[in-house]
BANURO-793217 format. One record per residue: residue number from 0; residue in three letters; y, z, x of N, C-alpha, C, CB in turn. Coordinates in steps of 0.1 Angstrom, whole numbers, plus 5000, padded with zeros to 4 digits. Glycine has a CB too. Example, Ala and Ser with C-alpha at 12.3 -4.5 7.8 and 13.67 -1.06 7.14 Angstrom:
# BANURO-793217
(0,ALA,(4943,5078,5132),(4955,5078,5123),(4967,5078,5132),(4955,5090,5113))
(1,SER,(4978,5071,5128),(4989,5071,5137),(5000,5079,5129),(4994,5057,5141))
# end
This chain:
# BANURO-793217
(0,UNK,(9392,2576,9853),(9381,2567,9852),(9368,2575,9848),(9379,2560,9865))
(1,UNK,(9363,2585,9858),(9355,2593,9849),(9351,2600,9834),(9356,2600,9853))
(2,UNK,(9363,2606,9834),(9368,2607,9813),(9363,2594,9808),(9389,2607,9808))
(3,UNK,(9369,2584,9810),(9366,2573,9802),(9347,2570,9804),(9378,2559,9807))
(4,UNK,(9342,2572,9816),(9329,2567,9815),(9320,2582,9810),(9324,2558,9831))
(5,UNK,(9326,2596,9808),(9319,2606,9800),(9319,2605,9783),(9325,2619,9804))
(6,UNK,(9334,2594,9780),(9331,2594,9765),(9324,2585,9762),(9341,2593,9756))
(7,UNK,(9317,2574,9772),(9310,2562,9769),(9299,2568,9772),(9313,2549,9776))
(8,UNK,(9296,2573,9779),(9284,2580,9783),(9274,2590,9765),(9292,2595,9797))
(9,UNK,(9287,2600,9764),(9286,2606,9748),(9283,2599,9739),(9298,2611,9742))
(10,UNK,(9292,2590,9733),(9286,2577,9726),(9274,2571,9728),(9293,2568,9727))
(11,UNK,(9266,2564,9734),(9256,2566,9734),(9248,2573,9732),(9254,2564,9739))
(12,UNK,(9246,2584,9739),(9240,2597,9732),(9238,2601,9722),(9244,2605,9734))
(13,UNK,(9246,2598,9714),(9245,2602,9698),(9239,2589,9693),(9261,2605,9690))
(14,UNK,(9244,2573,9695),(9237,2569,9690),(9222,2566,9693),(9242,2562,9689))
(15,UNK,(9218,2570,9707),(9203,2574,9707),(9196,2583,9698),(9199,2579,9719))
(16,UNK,(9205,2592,9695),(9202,2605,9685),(9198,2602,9672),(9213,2614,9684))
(17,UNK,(9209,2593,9670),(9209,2588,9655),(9198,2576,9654),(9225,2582,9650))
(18,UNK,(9191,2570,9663),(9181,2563,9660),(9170,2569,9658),(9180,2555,9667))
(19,UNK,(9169,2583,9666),(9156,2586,9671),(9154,2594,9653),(9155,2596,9688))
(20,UNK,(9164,2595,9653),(9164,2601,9636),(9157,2596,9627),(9176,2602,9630))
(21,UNK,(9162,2580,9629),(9160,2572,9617),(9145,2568,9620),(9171,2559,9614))
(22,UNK,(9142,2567,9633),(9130,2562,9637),(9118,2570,9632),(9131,2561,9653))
(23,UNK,(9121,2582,9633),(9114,2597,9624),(9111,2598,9616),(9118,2607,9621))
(24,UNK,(9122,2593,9606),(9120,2592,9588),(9114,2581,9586),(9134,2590,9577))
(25,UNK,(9116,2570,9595),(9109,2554,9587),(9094,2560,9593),(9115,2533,9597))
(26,UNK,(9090,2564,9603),(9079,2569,9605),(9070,2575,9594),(9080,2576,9612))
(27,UNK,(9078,2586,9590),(9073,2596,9580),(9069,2587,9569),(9085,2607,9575))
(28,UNK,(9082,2581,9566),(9078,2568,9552),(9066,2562,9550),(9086,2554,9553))
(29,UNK,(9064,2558,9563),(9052,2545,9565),(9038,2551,9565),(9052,2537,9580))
(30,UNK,(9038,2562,9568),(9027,2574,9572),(9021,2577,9555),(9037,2590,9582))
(31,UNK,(9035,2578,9546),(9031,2584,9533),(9031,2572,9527),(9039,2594,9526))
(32,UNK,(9031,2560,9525),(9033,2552,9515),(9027,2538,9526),(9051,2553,9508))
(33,UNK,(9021,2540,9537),(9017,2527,9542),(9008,2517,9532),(9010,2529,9554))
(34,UNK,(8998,2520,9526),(8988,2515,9522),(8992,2504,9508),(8981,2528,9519))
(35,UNK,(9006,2516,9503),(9008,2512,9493),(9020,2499,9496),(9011,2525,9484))
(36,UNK,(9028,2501,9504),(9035,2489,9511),(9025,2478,9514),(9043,2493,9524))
(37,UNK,(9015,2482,9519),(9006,2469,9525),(8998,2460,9511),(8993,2477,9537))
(38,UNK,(8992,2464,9501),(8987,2461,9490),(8998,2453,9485),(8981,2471,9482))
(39,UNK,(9009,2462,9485),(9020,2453,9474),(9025,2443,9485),(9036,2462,9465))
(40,UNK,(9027,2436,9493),(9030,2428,9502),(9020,2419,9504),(9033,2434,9513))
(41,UNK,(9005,2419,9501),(8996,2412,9501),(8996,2406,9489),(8985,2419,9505))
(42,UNK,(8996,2417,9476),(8999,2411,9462),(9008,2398,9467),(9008,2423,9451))
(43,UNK,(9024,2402,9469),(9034,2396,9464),(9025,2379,9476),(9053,2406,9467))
(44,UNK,(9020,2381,9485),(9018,2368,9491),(9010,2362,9484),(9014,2369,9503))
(45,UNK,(9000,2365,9479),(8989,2360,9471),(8995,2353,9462),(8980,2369,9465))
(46,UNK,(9003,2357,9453),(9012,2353,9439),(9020,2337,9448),(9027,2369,9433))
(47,UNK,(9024,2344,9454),(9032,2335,9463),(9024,2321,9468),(9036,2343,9477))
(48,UNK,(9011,2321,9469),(9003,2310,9474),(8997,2301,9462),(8991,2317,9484))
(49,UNK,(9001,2309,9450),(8991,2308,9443),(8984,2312,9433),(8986,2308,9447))
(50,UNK,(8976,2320,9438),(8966,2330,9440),(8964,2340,9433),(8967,2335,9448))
(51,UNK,(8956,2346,9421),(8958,2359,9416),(8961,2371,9421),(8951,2361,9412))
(52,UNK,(8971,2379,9426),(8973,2390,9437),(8972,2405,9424),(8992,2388,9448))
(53,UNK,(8962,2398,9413),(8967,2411,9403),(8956,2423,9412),(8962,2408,9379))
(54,UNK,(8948,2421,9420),(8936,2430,9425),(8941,2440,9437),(8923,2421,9429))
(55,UNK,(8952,2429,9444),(8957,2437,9451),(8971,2445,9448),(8958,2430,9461))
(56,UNK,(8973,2443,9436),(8986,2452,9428),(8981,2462,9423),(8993,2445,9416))
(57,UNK,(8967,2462,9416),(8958,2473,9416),(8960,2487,9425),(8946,2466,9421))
(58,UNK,(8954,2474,9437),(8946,2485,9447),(8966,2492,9453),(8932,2473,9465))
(59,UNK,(8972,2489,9456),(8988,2493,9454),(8993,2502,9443),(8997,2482,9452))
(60,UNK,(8986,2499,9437),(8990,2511,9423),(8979,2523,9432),(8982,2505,9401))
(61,UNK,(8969,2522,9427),(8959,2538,9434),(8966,2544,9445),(8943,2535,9440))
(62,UNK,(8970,2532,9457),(8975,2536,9465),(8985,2546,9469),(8977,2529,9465))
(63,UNK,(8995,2545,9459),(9003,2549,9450),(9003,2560,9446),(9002,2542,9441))
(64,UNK,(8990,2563,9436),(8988,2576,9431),(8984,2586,9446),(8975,2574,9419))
(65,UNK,(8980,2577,9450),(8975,2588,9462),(8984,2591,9471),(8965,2584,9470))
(66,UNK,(8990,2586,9474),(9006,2592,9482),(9012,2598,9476),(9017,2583,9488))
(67,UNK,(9010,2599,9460),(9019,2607,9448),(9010,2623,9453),(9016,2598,9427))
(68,UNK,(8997,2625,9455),(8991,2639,9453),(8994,2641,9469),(8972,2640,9446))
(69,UNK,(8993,2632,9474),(8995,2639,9489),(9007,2645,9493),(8993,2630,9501))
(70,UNK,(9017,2637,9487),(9031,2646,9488),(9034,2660,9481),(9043,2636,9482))
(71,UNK,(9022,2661,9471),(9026,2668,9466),(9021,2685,9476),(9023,2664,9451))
(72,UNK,(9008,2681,9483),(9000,2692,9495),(9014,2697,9499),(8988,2683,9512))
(73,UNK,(9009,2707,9507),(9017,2712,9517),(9013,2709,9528),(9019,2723,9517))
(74,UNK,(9017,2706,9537),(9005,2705,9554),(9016,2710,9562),(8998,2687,9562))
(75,UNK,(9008,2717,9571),(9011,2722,9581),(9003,2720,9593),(9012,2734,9579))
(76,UNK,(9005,2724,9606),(8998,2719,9616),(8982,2720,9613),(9001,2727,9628))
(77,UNK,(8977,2730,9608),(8963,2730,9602),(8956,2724,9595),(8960,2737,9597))
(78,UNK,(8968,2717,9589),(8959,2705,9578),(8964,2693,9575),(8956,2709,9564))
(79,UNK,(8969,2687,9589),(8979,2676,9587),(8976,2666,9589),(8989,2677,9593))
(80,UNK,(8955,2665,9597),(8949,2652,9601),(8942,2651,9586),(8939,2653,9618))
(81,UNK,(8941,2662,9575),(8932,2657,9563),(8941,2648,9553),(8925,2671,9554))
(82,UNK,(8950,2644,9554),(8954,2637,9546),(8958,2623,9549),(8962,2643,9540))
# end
Protein backbone atom coordinates (compact mmCIF):
# COMPACT_ATOMS: atom_id res chain seq x y z
CA UNK A 1 0.00 0.00 0.00
CA UNK A 2 2.66 2.44 0.64
CA UNK A 3 4.58 1.66 -2.85
CA UNK A 4 1.43 2.27 -4.48
CA UNK A 5 0.70 5.71 -2.59
CA UNK A 6 4.85 6.80 -3.23
CA UNK A 7 4.21 6.28 -7.06
CA UNK A 8 1.10 8.48 -6.76
CA UNK A 9 2.74 10.70 -4.63
CA UNK A 10 5.84 10.93 -7.61
CA UNK A 11 3.40 11.56 -10.25
CA UNK A 12 2.19 14.43 -9.03
CA UNK A 13 5.36 15.77 -8.43
CA UNK A 14 6.37 15.92 -11.77
CA UNK A 15 3.26 17.08 -12.87
CA UNK A 16 3.59 20.09 -10.55
CA UNK A 17 7.02 20.39 -12.11
CA UNK A 18 5.86 20.31 -15.45
CA UNK A 19 3.38 23.11 -14.82
CA UNK A 20 5.53 25.21 -12.95
CA UNK A 21 7.63 25.03 -16.17
CA UNK A 22 5.11 25.96 -18.45
CA UNK A 23 3.80 28.53 -16.06
CA UNK A 24 7.57 30.17 -16.49
CA UNK A 25 7.63 30.22 -20.22
CA UNK A 26 3.95 31.62 -20.63
CA UNK A 27 5.24 34.16 -18.14
CA UNK A 28 8.37 34.97 -20.03
CA UNK A 29 5.99 35.20 -23.27
CA UNK A 30 3.66 37.66 -21.84
CA UNK A 31 6.37 39.78 -20.20
CA UNK A 32 8.01 40.04 -23.95
CA UNK A 33 5.19 40.39 -26.21
CA UNK A 34 2.32 41.60 -23.73
CA UNK A 35 1.62 44.89 -25.30
CA UNK A 36 1.75 43.49 -28.50
CA UNK A 37 -0.99 40.64 -27.67
CA UNK A 38 -3.01 43.32 -26.07
CA UNK A 39 -3.26 45.96 -29.18
CA UNK A 40 -3.87 43.02 -31.54
CA UNK A 41 -6.79 41.70 -29.34
CA UNK A 42 -8.24 45.14 -29.04
CA UNK A 43 -7.67 45.56 -32.90
CA UNK A 44 -9.31 42.21 -33.66
CA UNK A 45 -12.45 43.40 -31.17
CA UNK A 46 -12.86 46.69 -32.71
CA UNK A 47 -13.12 45.08 -36.31
CA UNK A 48 -15.36 42.78 -34.64
CA UNK A 49 -17.84 45.56 -33.41
CA UNK A 50 -17.51 47.37 -36.27
CA UNK A 51 -15.18 49.67 -35.77
CA UNK A 52 -11.93 50.72 -37.41
CA UNK A 53 -9.22 48.75 -35.21
CA UNK A 54 -6.61 49.81 -38.08
CA UNK A 55 -4.97 52.26 -35.07
CA UNK A 56 -4.83 49.70 -32.77
CA UNK A 57 -3.08 47.25 -35.34
CA UNK A 58 -0.73 50.08 -35.59
CA UNK A 59 0.00 50.54 -32.20
CA UNK A 60 0.58 46.25 -32.19
CA UNK A 61 2.84 46.57 -34.95
CA UNK A 62 5.41 49.17 -32.90
CA UNK A 63 4.61 47.06 -30.25
CA UNK A 64 6.04 44.52 -32.01
CA UNK A 65 9.07 46.19 -33.11
CA UNK A 66 9.81 46.79 -29.69
CA UNK A 67 9.74 43.38 -28.22
CA UNK A 68 11.73 42.63 -31.55
CA UNK A 69 14.92 45.13 -30.06
CA UNK A 70 14.35 44.03 -26.58
CA UNK A 71 14.87 40.45 -27.32
CA UNK A 72 17.47 41.20 -29.00
CA UNK A 73 19.44 43.13 -25.26
CA UNK A 74 20.96 40.95 -23.15
CA UNK A 75 19.75 41.41 -19.45
CA UNK A 76 20.91 40.24 -16.66
CA UNK A 77 20.11 40.96 -13.08
CA UNK A 78 21.52 44.58 -13.59
CA UNK A 79 19.41 45.56 -16.24
CA UNK A 80 16.40 43.57 -16.23
CA UNK A 81 13.89 46.38 -14.67
CA UNK A 82 15.06 48.79 -17.97
CA UNK A 83 13.29 47.03 -20.40
Amino acid sequence: MKQRLKQLGQGMTEYIIIVALIAIAAIAVYSLFGKTIKNQVAGVAQELSGSDGSSAVGAAQGAAQEAEGAAGQETDLGNYTEN
